[in-house]
C-alpha positions in Angstrom: 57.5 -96.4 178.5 53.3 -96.0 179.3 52.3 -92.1 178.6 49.7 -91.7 181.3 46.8 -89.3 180.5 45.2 -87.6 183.2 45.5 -89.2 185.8 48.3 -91.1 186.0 48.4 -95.0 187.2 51.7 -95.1 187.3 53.4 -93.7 190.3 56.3 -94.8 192.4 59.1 -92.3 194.3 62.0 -90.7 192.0 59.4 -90.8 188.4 59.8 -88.4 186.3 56.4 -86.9 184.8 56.0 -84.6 181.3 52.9 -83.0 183.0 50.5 -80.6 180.3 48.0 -78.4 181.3 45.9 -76.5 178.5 43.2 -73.7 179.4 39.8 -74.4 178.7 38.5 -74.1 175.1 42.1 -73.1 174.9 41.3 -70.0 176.2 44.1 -68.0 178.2 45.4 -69.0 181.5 48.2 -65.8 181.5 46.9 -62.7 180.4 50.3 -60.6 181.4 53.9 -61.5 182.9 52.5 -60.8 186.1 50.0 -63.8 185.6 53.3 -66.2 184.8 55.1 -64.9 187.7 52.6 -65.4 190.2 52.7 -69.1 189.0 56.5 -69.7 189.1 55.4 -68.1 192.5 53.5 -71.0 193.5 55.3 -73.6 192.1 58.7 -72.5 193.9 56.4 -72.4 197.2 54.6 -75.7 196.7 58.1 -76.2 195.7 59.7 -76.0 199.0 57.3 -77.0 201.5 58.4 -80.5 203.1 54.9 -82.0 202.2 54.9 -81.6 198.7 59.0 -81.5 197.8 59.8 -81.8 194.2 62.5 -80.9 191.7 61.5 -79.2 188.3 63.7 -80.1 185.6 62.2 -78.2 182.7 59.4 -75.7 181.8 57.6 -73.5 179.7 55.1 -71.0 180.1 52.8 -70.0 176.9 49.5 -67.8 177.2 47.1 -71.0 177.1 49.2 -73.6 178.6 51.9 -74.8 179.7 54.6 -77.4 180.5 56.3 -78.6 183.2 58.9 -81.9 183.4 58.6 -82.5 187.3 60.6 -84.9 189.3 59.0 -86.6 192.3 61.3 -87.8 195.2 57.9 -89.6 196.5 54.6 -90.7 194.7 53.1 -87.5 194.7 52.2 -86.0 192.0 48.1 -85.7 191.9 48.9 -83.7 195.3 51.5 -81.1 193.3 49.6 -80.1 190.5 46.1 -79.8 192.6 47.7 -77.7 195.2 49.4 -75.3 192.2 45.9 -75.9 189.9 44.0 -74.8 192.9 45.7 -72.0 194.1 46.3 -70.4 190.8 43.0 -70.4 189.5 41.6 -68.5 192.9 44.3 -66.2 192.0 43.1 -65.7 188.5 39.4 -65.4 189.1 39.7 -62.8 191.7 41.8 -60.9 189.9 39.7 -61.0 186.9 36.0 -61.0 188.7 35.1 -64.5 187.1 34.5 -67.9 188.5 34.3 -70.9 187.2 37.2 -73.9 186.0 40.1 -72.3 184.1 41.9 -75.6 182.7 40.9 -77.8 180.0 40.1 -80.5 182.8 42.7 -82.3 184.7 46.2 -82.0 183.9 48.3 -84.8 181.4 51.0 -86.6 182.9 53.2 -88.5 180.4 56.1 -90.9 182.7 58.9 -90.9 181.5 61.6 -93.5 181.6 64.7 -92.8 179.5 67.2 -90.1 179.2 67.3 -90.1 175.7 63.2 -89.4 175.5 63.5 -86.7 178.1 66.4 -85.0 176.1 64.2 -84.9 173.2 61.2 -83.7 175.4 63.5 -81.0 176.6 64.2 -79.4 173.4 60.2 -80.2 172.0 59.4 -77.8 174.8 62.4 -75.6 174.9 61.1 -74.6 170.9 57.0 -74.3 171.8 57.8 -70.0 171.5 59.6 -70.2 168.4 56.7 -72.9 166.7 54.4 -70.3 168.2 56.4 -67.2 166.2 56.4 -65.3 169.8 60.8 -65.4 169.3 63.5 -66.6 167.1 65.3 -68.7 169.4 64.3 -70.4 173.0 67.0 -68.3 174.6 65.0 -65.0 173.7 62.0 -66.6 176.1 61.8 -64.9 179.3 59.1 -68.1 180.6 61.2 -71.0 180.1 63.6 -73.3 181.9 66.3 -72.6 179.3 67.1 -69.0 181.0 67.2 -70.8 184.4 70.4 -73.1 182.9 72.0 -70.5 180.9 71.3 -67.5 182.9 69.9 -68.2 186.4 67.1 -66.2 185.1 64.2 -67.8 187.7 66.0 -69.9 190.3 62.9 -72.8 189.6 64.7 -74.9 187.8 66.5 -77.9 189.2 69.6 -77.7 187.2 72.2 -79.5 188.3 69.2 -82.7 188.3 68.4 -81.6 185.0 72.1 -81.8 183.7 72.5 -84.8 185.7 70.5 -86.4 182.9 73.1 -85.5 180.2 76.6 -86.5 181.9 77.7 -86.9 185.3 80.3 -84.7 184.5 78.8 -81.2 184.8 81.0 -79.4 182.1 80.4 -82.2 179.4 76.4 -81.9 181.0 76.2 -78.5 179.9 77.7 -79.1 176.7 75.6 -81.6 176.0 72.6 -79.4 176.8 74.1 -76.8 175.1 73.7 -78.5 172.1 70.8 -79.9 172.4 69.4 -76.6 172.2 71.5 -74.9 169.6 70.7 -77.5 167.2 69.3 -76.8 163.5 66.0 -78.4 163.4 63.9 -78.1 166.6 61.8 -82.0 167.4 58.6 -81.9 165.7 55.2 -83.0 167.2 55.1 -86.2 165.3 58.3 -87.3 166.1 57.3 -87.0 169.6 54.1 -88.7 168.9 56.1 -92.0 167.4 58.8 -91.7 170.3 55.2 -92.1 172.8 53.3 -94.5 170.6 56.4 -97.0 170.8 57.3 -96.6 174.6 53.4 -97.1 175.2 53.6 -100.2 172.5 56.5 -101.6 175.5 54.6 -101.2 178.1 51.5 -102.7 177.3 53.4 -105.5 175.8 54.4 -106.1 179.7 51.3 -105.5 181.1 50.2 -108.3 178.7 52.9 -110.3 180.3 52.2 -110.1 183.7 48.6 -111.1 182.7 49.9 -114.2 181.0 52.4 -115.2 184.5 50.0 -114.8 186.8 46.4 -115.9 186.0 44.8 -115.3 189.6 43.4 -111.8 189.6 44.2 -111.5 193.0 47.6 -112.3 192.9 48.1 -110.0 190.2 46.7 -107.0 192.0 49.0 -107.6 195.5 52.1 -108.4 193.2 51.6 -104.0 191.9 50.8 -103.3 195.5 54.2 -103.8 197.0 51.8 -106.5 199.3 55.6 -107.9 201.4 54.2 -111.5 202.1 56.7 -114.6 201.4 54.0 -115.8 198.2 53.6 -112.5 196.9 57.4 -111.2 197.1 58.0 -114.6 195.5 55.5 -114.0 192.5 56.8 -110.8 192.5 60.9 -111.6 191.8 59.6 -114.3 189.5 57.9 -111.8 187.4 60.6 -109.2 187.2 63.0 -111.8 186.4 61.3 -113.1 183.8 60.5 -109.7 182.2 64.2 -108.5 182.7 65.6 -111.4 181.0 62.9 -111.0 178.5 64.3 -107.5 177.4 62.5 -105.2 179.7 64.1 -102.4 181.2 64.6 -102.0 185.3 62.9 -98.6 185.0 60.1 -99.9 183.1 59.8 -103.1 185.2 59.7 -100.5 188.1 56.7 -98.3 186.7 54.7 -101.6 186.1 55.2 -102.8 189.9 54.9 -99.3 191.7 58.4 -99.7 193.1 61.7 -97.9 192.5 64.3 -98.6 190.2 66.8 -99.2 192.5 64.2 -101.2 194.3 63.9 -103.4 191.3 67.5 -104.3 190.7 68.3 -105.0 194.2 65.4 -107.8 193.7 66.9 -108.9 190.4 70.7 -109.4 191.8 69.4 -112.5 193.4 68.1 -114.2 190.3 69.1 -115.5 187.2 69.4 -111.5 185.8 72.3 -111.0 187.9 75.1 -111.6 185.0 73.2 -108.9 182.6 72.9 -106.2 185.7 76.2 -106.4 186.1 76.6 -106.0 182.4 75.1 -102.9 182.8 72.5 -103.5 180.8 69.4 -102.3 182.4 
């Protein structure tokens, strides 16, 4: 897995994005609940409009930032967070009589590719009141996704997607989540911090591959551009299949090309990674 900062380089329909957005000089972005509902407000709107469709899986809302786990059904998540960026800070400075940027530049968007790093994201954020002494436990929170699974508090949250992640089996989901949450020791910062630095370590490692198969610059560039000519596809499957059998994941392999999973391993099933697919082992 590549954290990508700012502006992410990674994009391809279904990714799932950790996205971060801190005020500037840390200053306030919420000055009262009426602040954090008007941006659940825009969220749910941008939300439901056919342009700009997404699911949110997870959330938090503190006074100086906040985090959102977002789920993109096609590439687009610059367009999300400047629609909600851009609307919320004309909301804030005419309420407050200021002008000027509000945010700490652009957003961070962190991809994420496995469950079992977005289960640890999940309770990271679920804990950012209780690090930050505002409750005792995540469920006290009225701002966060955890209300929205355990009490339809909001109505934002995507939470049959969310559980989805856990089990497909929503009762054993819920469990799972359950806890997840109810756990003794929240995950701390630095734990997080290794989790990135070794996903980020991966996919490097097969960016640095895909430099070393195909030497023509080119070449390279079409093969991450879904370009759909005979030599390019062909470069293309040659490299996935290659990287696949070389211990890469599917989702991972995806990311790298700007393609979907799915797409991915419908490629593979016609190469020499076909036996470990079936193995389930992608």
């Amino acid at each position: 897995m590549r954290p990508v900062s700012r502006k992410p380089t990674i994009v391809y329909d279904g990714a799932i994005y950790h996205i971060i957005q801190r005020g500037n000089n840390r200053a306030h972005i919420y000055n009262d609940q009426l602040d954090k509902a008007k941006f659940c407000d825009l969220l749910k709107e941008t939300m439901d409009m056919e342009d700009y469709g997404f699911s949110l899986l997870y959330y938090v809302l503190m006074d100086n930032h906040y985090h959102l786990i977002i789920e993109t059904p096609e590439a687009s998540i610059d367009r999300i967070m400047h629609r909600v960026n851009m609307l919320y800070t004309k909301y804030y400075n005419k309420k407050y009589g200021r002008k000027g940027v509000l945010y700490e530049g652009r957003y961070t968007g962190l991809l994420i590719l496995e469950n079992s790093y977005l289960q640890s994201l999940i309770r990271y954020i679920a804990y950012n009141p209780v690090r930050a002494g505002l409750v005792k436990a995540p469920a006290e929170y009225r701002w966060c996704a955890h209300l929205d699974i355990v009490a339809t508090k909001h109505g934002l949250v995507d939470v049959a997607g969310l559980l989805s992640k856990f089990d497909q089996d929503p009762v054993k989901a819920k469990a799972a989540y359950t806890l997840l949450i109810s756990g003794d020791m929240p995950v701390q910062k630095n734990q997080r911090q290794v989790q990135d630095k070794k996903l980020q370590k991966r996919m490097t490692n097969l960016e640095a591959m895909l430099f070393s198969e195909i030497k023509d610059d080119a070449i390279r560039t079409l093969v991450c551009q879904r370009d759909k000519t005979a030599l390019i596809s062909a470069h293309r499957q040659q490299f996935a299949e290659r990287a696949y059998l070389a211990g890469f994941y599917v989702k991972e392999i995806a990311a790298l090309l700007n393609m979907t999973p799915r797409a991915v391993h419908y490629m593979l099933e016609g190469t020499r990674a076909k036996p470990k697919l079936m193995r389930g082992m992608e």
